[in-house]
C-alpha positions in Angstrom: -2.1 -9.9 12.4 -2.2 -10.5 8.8 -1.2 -8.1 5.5 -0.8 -8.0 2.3 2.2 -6.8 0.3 1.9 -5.4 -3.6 4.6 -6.4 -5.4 3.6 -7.2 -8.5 4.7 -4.2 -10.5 6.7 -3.7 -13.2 9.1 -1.1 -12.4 9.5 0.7 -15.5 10.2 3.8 -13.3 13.5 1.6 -12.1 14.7 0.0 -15.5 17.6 -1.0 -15.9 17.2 -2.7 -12.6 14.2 -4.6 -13.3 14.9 -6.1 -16.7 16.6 -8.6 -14.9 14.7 -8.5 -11.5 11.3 -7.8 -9.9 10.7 -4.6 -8.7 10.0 -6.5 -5.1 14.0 -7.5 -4.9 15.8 -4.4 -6.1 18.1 -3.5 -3.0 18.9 -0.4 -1.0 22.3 -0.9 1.1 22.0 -4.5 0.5 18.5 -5.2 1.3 16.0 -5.4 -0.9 12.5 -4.0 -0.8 10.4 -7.3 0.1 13.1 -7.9 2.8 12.5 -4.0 4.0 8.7 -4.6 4.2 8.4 -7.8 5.2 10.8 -7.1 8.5 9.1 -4.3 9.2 6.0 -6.0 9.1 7.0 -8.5 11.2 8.4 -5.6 13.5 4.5 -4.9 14.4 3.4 -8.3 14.9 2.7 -9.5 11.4 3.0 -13.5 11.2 0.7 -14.1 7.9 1.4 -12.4 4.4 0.3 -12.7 1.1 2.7 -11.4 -1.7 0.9 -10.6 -5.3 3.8 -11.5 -8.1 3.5 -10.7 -12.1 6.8 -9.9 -13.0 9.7 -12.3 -12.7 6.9 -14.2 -10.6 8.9 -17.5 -10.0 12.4 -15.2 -8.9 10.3 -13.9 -5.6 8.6 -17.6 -5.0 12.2 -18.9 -5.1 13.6 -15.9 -3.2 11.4 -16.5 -0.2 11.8 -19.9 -0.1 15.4 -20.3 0.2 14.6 -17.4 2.8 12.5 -19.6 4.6 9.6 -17.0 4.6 11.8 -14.9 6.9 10.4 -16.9 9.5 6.6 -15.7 8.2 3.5 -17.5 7.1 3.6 -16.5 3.5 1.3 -17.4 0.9 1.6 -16.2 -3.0 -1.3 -14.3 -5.1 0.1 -14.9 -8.9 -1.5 -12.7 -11.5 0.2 -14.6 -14.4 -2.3 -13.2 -17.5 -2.8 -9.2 -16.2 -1.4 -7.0 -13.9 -4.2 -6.7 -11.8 -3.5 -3.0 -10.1 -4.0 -2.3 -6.2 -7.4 -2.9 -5.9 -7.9 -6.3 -8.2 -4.6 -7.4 -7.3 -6.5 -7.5 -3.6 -9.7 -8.6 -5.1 -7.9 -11.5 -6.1 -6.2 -12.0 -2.8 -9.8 -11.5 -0.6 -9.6 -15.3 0.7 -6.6 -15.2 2.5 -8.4 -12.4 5.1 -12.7 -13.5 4.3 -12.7 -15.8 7.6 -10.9 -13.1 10.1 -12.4 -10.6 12.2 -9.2 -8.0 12.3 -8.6 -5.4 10.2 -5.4 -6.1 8.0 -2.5 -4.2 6.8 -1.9 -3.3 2.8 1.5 -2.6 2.0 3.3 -1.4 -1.1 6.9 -3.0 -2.3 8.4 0.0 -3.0 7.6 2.2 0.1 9.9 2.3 2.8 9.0 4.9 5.9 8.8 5.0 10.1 5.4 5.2 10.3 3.8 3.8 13.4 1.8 1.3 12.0 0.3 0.2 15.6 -1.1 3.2 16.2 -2.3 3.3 12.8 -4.5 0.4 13.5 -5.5 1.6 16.9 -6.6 4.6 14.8 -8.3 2.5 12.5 -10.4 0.6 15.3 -11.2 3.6 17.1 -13.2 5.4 14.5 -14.7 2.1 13.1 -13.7 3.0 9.9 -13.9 0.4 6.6 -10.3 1.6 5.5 -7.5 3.6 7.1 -5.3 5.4 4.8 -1.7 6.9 5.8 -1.6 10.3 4.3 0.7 13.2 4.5 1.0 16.9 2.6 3.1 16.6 -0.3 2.9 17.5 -3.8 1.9 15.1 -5.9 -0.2 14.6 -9.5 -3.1 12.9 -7.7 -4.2 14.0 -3.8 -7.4 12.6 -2.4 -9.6 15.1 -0.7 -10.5 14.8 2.8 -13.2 16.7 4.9 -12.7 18.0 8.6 -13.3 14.5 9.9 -10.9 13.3 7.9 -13.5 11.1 5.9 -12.8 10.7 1.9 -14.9 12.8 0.1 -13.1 12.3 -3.4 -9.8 13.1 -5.6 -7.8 15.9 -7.5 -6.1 14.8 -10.7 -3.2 18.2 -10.5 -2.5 18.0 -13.9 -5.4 18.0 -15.7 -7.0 20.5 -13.1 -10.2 18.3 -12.4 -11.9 17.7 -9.5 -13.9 14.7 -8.6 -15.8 14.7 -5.8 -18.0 11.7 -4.4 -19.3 13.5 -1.0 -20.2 17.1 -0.1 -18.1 19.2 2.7 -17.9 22.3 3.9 -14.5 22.1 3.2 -11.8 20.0 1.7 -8.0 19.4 2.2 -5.8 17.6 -0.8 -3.5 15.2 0.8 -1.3 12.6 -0.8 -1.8 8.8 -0.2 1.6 7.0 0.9 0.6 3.3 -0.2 -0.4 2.2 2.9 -3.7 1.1 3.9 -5.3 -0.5 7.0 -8.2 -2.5 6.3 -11.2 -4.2 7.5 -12.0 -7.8 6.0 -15.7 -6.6 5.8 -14.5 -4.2 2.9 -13.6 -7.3 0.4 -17.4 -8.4 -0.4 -17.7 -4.9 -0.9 -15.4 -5.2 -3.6 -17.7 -5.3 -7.3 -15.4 -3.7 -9.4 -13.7 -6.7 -11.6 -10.7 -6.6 -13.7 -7.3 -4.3 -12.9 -8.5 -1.3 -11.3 -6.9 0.9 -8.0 -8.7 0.4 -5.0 -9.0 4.2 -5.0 -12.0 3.1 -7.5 -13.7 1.3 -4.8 -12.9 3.8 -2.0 -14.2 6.3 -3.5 -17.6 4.3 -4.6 -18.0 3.8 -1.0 -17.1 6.8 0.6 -19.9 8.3 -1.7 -22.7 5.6 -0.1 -21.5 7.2 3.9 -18.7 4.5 4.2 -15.9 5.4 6.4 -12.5 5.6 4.3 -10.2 8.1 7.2 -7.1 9.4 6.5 -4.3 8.8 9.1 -2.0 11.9 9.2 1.6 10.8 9.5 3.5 14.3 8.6 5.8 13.8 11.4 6.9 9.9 9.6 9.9 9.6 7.8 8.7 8.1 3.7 9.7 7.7 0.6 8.3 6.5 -2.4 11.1 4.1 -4.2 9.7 4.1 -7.5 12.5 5.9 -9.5 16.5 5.3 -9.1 17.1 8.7 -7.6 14.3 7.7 -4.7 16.4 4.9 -4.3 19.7 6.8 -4.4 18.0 9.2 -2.0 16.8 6.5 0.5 20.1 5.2 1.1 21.8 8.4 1.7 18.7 8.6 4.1 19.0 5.4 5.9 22.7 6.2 6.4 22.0 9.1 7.9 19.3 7.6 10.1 21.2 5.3 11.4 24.8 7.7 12.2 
């Protein structure tokens, strides 16, 4: 099985850390998060990765190399001019998956949880959907808006108390997206949008022509988003207490 990990952010949210680092190798109890993702990748039969790297770029080539890939196939996306977001980062990344059949796995760097990620899949085959999305209730600025199927019907920005929908439904729950997507390759020529833009963008393009974009409840899954230093502070109290 292949996936893709996005590690090409900034990490403004984690400065100090990351003015001398990528985001992708800040650590958590000695590990950092690439390390974190990539073994549990691996854990569910991941062999072939591609990494997408911006910042400190050539730190993370070098890292995995003297790593030896971690015993992966791993090939590098750079986006060395712009910061190409979620969904042009994976745009940009589309021919490492265009000659497979299997859906794929989309991971973000700084996201570190239990979910089960086979049955995720199995999920994802199942319903024949175009894109799986692990979801959970939480608050959060934006939540994507799901119908009784569980099919994407559009978004709520909490702040500025707007609404966008892209499909009608009786009824709609908000849910929060926890960066992790399963993916079928037949979604990439799919893909029109151009420049940096979130793959929510495209999602919600297609959800609005009948596409199947599911959300995969996973409320019962340990997660945490490691964007900040107290998430990370928080995560390795966590993991310590996980693994008493």
């Amino acid at each position: 099985m292949k996936a893709m990990v996005l590690a090409a952010g900034l990490g403004t949210r984690l400065r100090p850390l990351t003015n001398v680092r990528p985001k992708a190798l800040v650590e958590i109890k000695g590990k950092n998060l690439l390390e974190i993702t990539l073994a549990r990748l691996r854990q569910f039969g991941v062999t072939d990765v591609i990494v997408n790297v911006h910042h400190f770029a050539s730190v993370i080539v070098d890292y995995l190399a003297a790593h030896q890939n971690f015993g992966m196939n791993i090939a590098i996306s750079r986006e060395d001019e712009l910061l190409l977001d979620t969904g042009g980062g994976l745009k940009k990344a589309a021919w490492f998956f265009r000659q497979d059949c299997e859906p794929f796995l989309l991971h973000n760097v700084d996201v570190i949880s239990d979910i089960d990620l086979a049955k995720m899949v199995a999920f994802h085959r199942e319903h024949a959907a175009l894109a799986t999305l692990a979801v959970h209730q939480r608050p959060s600025s934006r939540r994507l808006l799901f119908d009784e199927q569980g099919r994407l019907c559009g978004r709520r920005f909490e702040k500025e108390q707007r609404t966008q929908l892209v499909r009608k439904a009786e009824s709609l729950e908000p849910l929060a997206f926890c960066g992790i997507h399963v993916i079928s390759p037949r979604l990439l020529p799919m893909i029109t949008e151009t420049g940096a833009f979130s793959i929510i963008e495209t999602y919600l393009r297609l959800a609005a022509l009948n596409e199947r974009i599911l959300a995969f409840r996973v409320e019962r899954a340990y997660w945490r988003d490691l964007g900040t230093i107290d998430s990370l502070e928080q995560a390795a109290e966590d993991m310590q207490h996980l693994s008493s």
